[in-house]
ROVOLO-728249 format. One line per field, with one value per residue (C-alpha): residue number from 1; residue in one letter; chain; x, y negated, z. Coordinates in Angstrom, 3 decimals, padded with zeros to 6 digits. Layout:
N
seq = (NUM, ...)
type = (A, ...)
mol = (A, ...)
px = (X, ...)
py = (Y, ...)
pz = (Z, ...)
This chain:
415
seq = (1, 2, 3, 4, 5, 6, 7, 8, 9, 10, 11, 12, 13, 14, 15, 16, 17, 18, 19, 20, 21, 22, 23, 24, 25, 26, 27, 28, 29, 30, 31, 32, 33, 34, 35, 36, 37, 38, 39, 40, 41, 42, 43, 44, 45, 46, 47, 48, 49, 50, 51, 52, 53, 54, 55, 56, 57, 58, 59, 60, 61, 62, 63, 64, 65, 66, 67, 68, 69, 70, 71, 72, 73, 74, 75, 76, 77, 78, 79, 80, 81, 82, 83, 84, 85, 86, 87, 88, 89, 90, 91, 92, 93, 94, 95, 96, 97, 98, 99, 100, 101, 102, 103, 104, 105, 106, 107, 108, 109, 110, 111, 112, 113, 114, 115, 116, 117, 118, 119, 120, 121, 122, 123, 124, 125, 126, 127, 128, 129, 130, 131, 132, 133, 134, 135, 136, 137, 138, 139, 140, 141, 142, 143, 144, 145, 146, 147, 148, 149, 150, 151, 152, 153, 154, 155, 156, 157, 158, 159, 160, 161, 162, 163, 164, 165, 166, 167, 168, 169, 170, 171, 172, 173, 174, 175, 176, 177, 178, 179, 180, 181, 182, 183, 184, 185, 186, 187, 188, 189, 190, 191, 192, 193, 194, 195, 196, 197, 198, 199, 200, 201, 202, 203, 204, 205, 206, 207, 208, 209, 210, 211, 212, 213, 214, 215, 216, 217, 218, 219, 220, 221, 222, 223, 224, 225, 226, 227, 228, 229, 230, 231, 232, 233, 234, 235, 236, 237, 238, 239, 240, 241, 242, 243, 244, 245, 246, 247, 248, 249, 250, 251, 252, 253, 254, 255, 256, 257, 258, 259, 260, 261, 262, 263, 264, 265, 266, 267, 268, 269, 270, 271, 272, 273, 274, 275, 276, 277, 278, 279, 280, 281, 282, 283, 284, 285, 286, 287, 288, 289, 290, 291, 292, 293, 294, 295, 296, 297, 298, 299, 300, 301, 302, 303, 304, 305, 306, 307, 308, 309, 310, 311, 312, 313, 314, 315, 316, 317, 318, 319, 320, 321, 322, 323, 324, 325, 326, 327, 328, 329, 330, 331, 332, 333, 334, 335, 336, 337, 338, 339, 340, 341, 342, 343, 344, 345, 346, 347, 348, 349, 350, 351, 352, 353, 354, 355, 356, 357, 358, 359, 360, 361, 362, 363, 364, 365, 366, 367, 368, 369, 370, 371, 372, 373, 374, 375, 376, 377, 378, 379, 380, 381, 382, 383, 384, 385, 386, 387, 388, 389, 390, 391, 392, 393, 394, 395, 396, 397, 398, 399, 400, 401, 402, 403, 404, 405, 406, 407, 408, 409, 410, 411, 412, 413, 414, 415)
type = (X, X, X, X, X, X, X, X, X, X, X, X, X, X, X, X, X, X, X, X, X, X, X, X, X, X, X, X, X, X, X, X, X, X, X, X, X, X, X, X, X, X, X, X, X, X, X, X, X, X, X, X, X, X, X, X, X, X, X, X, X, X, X, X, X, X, X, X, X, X, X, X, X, X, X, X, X, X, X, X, X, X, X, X, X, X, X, X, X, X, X, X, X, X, X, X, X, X, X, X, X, X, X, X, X, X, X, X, X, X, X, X, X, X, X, X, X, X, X, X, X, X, X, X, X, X, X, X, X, X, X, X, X, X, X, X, X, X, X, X, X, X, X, X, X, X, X, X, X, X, X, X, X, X, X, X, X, X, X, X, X, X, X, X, X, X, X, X, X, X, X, X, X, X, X, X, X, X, X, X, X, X, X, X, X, X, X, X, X, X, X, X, X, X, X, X, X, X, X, X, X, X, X, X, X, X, X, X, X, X, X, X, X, X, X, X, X, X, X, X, X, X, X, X, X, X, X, X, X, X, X, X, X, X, X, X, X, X, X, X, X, X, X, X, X, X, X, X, X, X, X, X, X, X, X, X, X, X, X, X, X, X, X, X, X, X, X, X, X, X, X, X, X, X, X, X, X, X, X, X, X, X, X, X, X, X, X, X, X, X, X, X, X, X, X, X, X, X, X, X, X, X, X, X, X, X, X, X, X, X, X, X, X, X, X, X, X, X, X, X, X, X, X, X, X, X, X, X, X, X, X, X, X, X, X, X, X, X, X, X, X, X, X, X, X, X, X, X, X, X, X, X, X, X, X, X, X, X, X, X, X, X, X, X, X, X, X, X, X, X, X, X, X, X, X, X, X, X, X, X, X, X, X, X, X, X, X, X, X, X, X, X, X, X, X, X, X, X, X, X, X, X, X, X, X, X, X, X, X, X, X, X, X, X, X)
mol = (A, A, A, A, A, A, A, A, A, A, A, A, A, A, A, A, A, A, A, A, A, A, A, A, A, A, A, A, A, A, A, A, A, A, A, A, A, A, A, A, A, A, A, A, A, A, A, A, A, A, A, A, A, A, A, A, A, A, A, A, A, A, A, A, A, A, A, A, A, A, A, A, A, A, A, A, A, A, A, A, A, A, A, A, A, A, A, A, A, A, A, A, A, A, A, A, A, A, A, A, A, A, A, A, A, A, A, A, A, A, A, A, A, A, A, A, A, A, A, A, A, A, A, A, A, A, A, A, A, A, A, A, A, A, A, A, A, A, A, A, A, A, A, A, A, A, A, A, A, A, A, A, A, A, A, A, A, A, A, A, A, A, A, A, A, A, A, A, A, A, A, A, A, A, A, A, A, A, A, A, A, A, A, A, A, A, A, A, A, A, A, A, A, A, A, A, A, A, A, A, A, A, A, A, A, A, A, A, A, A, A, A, A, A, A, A, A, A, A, A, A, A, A, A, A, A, A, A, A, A, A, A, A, A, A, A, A, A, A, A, A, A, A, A, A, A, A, A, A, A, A, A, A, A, A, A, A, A, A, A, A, A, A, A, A, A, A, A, A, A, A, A, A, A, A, A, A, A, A, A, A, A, A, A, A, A, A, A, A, A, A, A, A, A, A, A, A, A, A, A, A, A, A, A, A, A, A, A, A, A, A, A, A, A, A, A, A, A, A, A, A, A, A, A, A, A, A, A, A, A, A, A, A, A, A, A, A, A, A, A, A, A, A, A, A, A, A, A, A, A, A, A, A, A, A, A, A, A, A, A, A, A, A, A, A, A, A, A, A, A, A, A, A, A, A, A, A, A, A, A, A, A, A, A, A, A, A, A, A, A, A, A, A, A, A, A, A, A, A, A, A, A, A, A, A, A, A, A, A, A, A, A, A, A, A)
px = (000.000, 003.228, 004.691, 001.554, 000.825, 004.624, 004.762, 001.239, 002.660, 005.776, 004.085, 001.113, 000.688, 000.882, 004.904, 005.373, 004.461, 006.881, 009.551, 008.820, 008.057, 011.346, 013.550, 011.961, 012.358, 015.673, 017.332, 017.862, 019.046, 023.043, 022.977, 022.231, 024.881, 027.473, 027.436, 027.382, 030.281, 032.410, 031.512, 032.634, 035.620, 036.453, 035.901, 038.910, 036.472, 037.943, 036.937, 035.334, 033.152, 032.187, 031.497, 028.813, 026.822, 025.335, 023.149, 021.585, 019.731, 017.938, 014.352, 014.986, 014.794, 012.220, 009.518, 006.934, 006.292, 004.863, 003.143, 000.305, -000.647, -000.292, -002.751, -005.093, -005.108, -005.943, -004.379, -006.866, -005.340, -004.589, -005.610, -004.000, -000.813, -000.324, -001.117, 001.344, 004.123, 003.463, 004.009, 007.144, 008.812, 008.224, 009.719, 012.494, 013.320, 012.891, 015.461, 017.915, 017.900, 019.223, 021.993, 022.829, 023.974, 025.831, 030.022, 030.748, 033.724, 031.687, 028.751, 028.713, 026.363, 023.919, 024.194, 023.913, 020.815, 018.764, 020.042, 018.581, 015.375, 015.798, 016.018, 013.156, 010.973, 012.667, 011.479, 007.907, 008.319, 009.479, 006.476, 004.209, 005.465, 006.151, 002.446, 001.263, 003.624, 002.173, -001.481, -001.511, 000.624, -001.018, 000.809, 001.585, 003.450, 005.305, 008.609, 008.782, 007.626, 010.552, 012.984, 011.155, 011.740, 015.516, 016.409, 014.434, 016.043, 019.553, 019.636, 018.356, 021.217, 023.795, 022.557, 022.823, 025.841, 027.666, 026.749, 026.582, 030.191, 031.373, 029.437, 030.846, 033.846, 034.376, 031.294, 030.907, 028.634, 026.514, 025.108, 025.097, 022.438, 020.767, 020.180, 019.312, 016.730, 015.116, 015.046, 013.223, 010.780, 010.186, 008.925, 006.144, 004.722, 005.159, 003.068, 000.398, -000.033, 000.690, -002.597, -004.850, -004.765, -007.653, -007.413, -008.573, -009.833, -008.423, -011.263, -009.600, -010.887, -007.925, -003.683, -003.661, -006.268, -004.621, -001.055, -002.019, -004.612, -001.248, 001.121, -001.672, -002.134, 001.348, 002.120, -000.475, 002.296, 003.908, 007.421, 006.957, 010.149, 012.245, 011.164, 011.584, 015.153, 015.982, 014.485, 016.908, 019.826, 019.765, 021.401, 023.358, 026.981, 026.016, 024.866, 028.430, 030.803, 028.888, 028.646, 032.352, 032.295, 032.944, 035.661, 037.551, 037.852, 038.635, 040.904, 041.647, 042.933, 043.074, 040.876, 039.414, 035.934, 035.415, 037.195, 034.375, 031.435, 031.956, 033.353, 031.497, 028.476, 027.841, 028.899, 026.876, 023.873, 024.379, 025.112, 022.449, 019.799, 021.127, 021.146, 017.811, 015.967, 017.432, 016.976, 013.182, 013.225, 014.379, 012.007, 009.434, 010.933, 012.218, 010.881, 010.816, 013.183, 015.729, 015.596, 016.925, 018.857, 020.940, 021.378, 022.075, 025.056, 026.346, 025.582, 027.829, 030.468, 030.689, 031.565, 034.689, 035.952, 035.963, 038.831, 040.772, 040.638, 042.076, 044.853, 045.688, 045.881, 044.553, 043.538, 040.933, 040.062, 039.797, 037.338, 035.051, 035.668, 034.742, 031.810, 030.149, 030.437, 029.148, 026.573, 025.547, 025.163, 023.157, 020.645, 019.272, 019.367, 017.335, 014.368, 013.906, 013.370, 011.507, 009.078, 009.452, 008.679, 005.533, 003.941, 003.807, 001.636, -002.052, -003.172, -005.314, -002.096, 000.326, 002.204, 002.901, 003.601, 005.625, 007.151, 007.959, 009.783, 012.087, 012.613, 013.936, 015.953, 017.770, 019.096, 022.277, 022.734, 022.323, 023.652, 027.103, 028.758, 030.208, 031.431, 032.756, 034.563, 036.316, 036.750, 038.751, 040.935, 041.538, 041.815, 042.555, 040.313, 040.983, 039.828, 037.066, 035.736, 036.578, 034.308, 031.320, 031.446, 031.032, 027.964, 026.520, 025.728, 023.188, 020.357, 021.038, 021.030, 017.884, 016.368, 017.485, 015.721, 012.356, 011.741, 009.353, 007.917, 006.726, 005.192, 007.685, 005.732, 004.451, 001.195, 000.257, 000.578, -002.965, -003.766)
py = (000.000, -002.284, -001.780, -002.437, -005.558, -006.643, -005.537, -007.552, -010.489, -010.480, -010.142, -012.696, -015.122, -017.386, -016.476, -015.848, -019.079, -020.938, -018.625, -019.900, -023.890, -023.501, -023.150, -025.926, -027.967, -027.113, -027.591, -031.035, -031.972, -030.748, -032.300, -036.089, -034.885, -032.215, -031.594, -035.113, -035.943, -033.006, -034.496, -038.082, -036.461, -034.647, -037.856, -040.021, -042.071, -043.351, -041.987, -044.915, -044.968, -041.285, -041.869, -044.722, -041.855, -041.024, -044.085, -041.749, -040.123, -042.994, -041.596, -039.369, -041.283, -043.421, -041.149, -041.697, -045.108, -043.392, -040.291, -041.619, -042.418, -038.326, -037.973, -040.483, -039.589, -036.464, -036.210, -035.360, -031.616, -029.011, -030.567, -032.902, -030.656, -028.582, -031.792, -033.806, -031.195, -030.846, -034.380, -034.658, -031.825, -032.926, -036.324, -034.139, -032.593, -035.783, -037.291, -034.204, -034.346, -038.624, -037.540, -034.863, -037.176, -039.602, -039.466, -040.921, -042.611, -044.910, -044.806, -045.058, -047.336, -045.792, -042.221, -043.189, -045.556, -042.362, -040.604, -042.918, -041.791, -038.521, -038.389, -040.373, -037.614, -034.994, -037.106, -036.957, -033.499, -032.689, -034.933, -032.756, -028.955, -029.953, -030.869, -027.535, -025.422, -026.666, -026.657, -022.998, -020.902, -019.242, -019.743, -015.756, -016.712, -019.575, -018.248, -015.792, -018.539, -020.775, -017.730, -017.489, -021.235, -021.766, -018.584, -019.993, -023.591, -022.568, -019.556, -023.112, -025.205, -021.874, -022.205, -026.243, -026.659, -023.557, -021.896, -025.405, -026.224, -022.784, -023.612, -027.173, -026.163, -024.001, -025.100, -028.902, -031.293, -031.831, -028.221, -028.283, -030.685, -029.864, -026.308, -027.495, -029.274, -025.842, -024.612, -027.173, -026.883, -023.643, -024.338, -025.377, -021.806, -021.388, -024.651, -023.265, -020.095, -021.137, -020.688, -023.495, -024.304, -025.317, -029.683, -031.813, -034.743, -037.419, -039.301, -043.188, -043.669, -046.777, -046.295, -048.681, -046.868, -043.750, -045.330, -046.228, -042.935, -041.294, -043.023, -043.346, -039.827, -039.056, -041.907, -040.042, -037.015, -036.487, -038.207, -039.012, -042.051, -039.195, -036.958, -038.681, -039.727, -035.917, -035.304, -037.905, -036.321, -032.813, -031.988, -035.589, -033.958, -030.560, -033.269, -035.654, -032.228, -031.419, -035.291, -035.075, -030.898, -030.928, -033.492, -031.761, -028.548, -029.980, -032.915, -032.342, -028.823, -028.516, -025.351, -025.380, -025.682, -022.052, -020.520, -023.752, -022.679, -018.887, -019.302, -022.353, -021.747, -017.923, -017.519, -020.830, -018.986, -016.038, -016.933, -019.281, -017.082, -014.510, -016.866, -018.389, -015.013, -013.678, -017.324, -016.420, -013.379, -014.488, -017.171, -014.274, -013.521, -017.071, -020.507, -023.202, -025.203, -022.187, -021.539, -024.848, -025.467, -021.940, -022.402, -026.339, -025.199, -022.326, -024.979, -027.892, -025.384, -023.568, -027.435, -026.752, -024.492, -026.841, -028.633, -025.292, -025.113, -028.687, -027.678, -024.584, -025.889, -024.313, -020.619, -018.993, -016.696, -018.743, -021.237, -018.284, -017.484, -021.324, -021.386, -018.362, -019.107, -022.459, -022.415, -019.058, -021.254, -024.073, -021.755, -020.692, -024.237, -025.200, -022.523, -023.367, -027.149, -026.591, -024.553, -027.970, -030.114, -028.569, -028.199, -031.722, -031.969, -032.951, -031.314, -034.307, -036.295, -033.488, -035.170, -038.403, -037.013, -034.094, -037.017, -039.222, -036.960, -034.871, -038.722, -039.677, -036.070, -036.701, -040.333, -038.481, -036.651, -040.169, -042.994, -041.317, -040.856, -044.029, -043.920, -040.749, -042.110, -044.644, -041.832, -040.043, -042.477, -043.975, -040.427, -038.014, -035.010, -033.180, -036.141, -036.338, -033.052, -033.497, -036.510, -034.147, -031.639, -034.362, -036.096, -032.608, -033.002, -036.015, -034.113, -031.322, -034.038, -035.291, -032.094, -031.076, -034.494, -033.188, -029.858, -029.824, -033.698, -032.238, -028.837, -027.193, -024.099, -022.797, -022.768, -026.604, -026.681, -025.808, -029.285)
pz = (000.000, 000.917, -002.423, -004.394, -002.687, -003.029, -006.758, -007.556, -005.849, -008.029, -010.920, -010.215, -013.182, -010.969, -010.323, -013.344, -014.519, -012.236, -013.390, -017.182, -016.002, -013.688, -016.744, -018.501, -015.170, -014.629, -018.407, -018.870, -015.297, -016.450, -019.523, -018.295, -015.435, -015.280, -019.564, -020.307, -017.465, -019.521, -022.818, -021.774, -019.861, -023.000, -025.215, -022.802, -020.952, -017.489, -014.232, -013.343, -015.747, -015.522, -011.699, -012.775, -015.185, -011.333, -011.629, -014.876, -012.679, -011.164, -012.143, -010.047, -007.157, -008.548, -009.888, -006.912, -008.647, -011.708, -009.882, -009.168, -012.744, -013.016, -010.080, -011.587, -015.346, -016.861, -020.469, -023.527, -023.816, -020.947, -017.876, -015.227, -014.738, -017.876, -020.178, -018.479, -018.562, -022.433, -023.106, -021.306, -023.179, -026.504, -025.555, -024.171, -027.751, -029.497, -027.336, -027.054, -030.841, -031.179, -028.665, -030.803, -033.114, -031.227, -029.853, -026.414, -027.684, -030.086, -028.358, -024.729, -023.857, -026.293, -025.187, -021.619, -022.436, -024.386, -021.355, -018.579, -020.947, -020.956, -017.274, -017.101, -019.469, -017.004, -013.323, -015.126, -015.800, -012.449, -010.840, -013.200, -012.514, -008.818, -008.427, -010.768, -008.428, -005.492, -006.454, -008.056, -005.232, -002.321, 001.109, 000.912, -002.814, -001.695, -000.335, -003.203, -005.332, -004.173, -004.779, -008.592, -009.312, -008.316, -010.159, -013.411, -012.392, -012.188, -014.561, -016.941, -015.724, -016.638, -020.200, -020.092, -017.838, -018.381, -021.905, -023.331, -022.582, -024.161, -027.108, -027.092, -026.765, -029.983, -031.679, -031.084, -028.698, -031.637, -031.797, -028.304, -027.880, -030.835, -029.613, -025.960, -027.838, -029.072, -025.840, -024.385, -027.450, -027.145, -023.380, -024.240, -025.220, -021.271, -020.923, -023.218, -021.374, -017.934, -015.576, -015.074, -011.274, -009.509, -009.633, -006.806, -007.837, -006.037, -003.608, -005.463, -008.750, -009.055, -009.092, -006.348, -004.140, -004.809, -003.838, -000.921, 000.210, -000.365, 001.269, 004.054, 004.469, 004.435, 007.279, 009.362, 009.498, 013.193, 013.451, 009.570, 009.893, 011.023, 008.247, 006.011, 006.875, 007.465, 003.316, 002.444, 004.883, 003.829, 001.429, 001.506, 001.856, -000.553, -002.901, -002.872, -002.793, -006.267, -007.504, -009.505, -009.845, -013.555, -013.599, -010.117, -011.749, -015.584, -014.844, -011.075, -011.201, -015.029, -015.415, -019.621, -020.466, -020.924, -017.930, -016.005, -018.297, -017.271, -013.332, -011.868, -013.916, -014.055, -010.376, -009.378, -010.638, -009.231, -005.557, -005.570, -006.717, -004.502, -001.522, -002.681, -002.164, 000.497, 002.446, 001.504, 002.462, 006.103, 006.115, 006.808, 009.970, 010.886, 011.525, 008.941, 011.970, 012.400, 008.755, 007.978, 010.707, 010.054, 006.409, 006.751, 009.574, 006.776, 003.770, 005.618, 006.416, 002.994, 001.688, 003.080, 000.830, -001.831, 000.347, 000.641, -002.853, -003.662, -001.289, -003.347, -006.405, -009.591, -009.129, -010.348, -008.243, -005.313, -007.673, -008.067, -004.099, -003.170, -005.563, -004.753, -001.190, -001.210, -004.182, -001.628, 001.108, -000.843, -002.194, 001.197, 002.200, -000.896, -000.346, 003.042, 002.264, -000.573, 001.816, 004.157, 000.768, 000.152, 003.930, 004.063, 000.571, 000.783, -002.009, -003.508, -003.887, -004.470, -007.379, -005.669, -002.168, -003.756, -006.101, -002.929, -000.981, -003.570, -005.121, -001.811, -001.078, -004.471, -003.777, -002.471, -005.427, -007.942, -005.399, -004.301, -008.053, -008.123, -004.506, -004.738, -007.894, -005.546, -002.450, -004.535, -006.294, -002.621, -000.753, -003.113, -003.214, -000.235, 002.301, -000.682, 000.758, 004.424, 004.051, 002.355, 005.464, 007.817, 006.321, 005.890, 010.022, 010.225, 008.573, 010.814, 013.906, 012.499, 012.598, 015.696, 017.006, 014.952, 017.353, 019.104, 017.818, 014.725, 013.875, 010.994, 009.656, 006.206, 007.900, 007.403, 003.831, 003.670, 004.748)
């Protein structure tokens, strides 16, 4: 009876869905960040420079300004979720496709304005299949739902971080992004087919009314100033360690293209998928507090390694060591707060609450390029990576502070 219930919930539409919608979500995050920092490292652009490509990913942090229009308006073709997630992919190929045929060397400005736009068509997505994946899971499907999306999500940012730099590399950025292009084009078969949830309509029949029901409803949450400074803590020092990955390994240590595309890539997906389920299979047996207070201790810790490796110098093995380790780490961090991310959803505002709080976890990962640009022209990279471990701890103070003030279970996302 065990088995059958586990092997229907595994193969739910529902999951399966997010596993299809995951890859869509998770494709053109590497190539507005890690693949385009290669490309313009590749192309003789100064560090500098590269370091400012952070501020690319601004959408990111500012997608809860356009979420509500997704609440409010329903699109003339497959509903409030699906319609919007259709849209934003086929602006996602037509932009993929003018990159294509631009070269960083001539064209910096350019590529980096079409790629504040396609980060923008990628926030919208995000707002979209965040608010779909909320809606359309069942509390009992939302750990392995979590475990389903940040395979799908990184096993997308393997073929546009890693595969795309081994193609680049003997093929040419231009096929690159041309083919990245077809992938994201060919997501929207997933769209098509993707279960309808069941839509709330929201109570405001205005944007403004609906801004502020949601933001209301999520002010009403216990302690919600210190949650919301704990979203934006987090993952603050996993998110600077990764902020200059690409160029550490290429130009700090001088590893190629290929031996980064198969290493940091491949094993990236693998330990985080592999640390991404099994964090959701302990969330069954843990609290949503211990969960992320365990895998936030083992997530600031496994930072370290990245400063081991800097001391060593270029070897490959320890590079795989170091990234399996802390991409391990980072995975079971990730599923528990994506579990945290969606108990605090009411579920008639779930894309702009959903949209407000991963916008404000992800200012980290967009704010620090620059400054880690500086950090390590100042400090080198070793102190670059002593620095990550220690602002790993002020989420993990923060949430420390939140037991017992506010109640951190999987049970109240059915508010």
């Amino acid at each position: 009876m065990l088995k059958r219930s586990l092997d229907s919930l595994l193969l739910s539409r529902n999951l399966l869905a997010i596993l299809f919608l995951g890859f869509s979500a998770g494709l053109p995050i590497a190539l507005t960040t890690s693949t385009l920092q290669a490309w313009f490292t590749q192309s003789g652009v100064n560090l500098i420079a590269i370091g400012t490509l952070s501020f690319v990913g601004m959408p990111y942090v500012w997608k809860f300004l356009w979420a509500p229009f997704m609440d409010r308006f329903i699109p003339p073709a497959g509903g409030k979720r699906r319609g919007w997630i259709f849209i934003t992919q086929i602006g996602l190929c037509v932009a993929l496709l003018m990159t294509a045929t631009l070269s960083p060397s001539n064209h910096a400005v350019l590529i980096s304005v079409i790629a504040v736009f396609i980060a923008f068509l990628s926030a919208s997505q995000d707002v979209a299949i965040d608010a779909y994946r909320t809606d359309i899971l069942l509390p009992s499907e939302r750990g392995v739902g979590s475990a389903y999306y940040i395979f799908a999500y990184r096993l997308a940012m393997l073929v546009s971080g890693g595969l795309a730099l081994i193609i680049a590399d003997y093929f040419g950025w231009r096929l690159t992004y041309q083919l990245m292009a077809i992938l994201i084009g060919l997501s929207t078969i997933a769209t098509y087919y993707a279960p309808a949830p069941v839509e709330e309509v929201a109570p405001a029949k205005n944007i403004m009314a609906i801004v502020k029901a949601s933001f209301g409803d999520l002010w009403k949450r216990d302690a919600i100033g210190i949650v919301l400074l704990f979203v934006i803590f987090y993952k603050l020092g996993d998110a600077l360690a990764l902020s200059l990955m690409s160029n550490f390994l290429l130009h700090g240590l001088g590893f190629s293209l290929t031996q980064v595309g198969l290493a940091y890539k491949s094993v990236g997906l693998i330990a985080t998928v592999s640390g991404a389920f099994i964090g959701g299979a302990l969330l069954i047996r843990l609290s949503l507090f211990r969960a992320l207070l365990y895998f936030g201790l083992a997530q600031a810790f496994s930072t370290l390694m990245f400063m081991f490796l800097a001391m060593a110098g270029k070897n490959f093995s320890f590079m795989v060591s170091a990234i399996f380790i802390e991409n391990f780490c980072s995975g079971m961090g990730t599923a528990a707060f994506m579990a945290f991310l969606m108990s605090l959803c009411n579920k008639h505002y779930t894309a702009t609450q959903y949209a407000c709080l991963s916008a404000l976890s992800a200012i980290g990962r967009v704010c620090l390029g620059p400054v880690a640009g500086v950090m390590v022209l100042q400090w080198g990279w070793i102190n670059f990576y002593a620095w990550s471990f220690v602002l790993s701890f002020p989420g993990l103070v923060l949430l420390y502070y939140l037991q017992g003030k506010v109640s951190l279970n999987a049970e109240i996302a059915e508010c």
